[in-house]
N, C-alpha and C positions, 0 to 999 in steps of 0.2 A: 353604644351598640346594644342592641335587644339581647336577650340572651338566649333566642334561639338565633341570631347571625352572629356569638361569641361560638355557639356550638359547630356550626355549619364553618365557622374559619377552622376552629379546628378540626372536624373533619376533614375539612383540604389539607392543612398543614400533615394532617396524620396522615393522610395517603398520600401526599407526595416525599414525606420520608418514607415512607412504607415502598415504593417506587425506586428511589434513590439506593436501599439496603437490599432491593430484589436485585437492582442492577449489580451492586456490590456484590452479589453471592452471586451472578453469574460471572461476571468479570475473575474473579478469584476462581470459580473454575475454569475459565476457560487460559488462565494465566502457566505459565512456562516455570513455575515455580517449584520446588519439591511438592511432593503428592501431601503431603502429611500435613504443610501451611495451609494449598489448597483449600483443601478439607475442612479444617479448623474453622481458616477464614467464612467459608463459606456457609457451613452450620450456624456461624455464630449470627453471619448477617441475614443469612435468612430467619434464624428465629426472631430475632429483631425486629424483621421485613411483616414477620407474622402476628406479631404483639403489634406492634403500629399500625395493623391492617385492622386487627380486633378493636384498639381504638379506636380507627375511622367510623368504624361499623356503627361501632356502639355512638357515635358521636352524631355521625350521621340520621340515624334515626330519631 
C-alpha cells in the first residue's frame, strides 16, 4: 500500500473510533447511572472522541 492509502486508512480507522467514543460519551449520558459516573465517563470519552477526531484530520489531509 502507498503511503498516501496507509494514511487515508488511517484516517478512516481514526474517525470511525472517533465516532464509536462520541457514541460512548453520549450513551453514558444518557445512562441511568449515578450523575458523578456519568460525567467522568463521559468527559473521558469525549476527549478521546476529540484527540482521534484531530488524528483523522490531521491524517486525512
Amino acid at each position: 500500500m502507498a503511503k498516501s492509502g496507509q494514511r487515508r486508512a488511517l484516517g478512516a480507522l481514526f474517525s470511525l473510533l472517533a465516532l464509536a467514543f462520541a457514541g460512548i460519551a453520549y450513551a453514558a449520558l444518557s445512562s441511568d447511572a449515578g450523575q458523578a459516573r456519568r460525567i467522568v465517563v463521559a468527559a473521558a470519552a469525549a476527549a478521546l472522541a476529540l484527540w482521534l477526531a484531530s488524528l483523522a484530520l490531521r491524517a486525512l489531509r
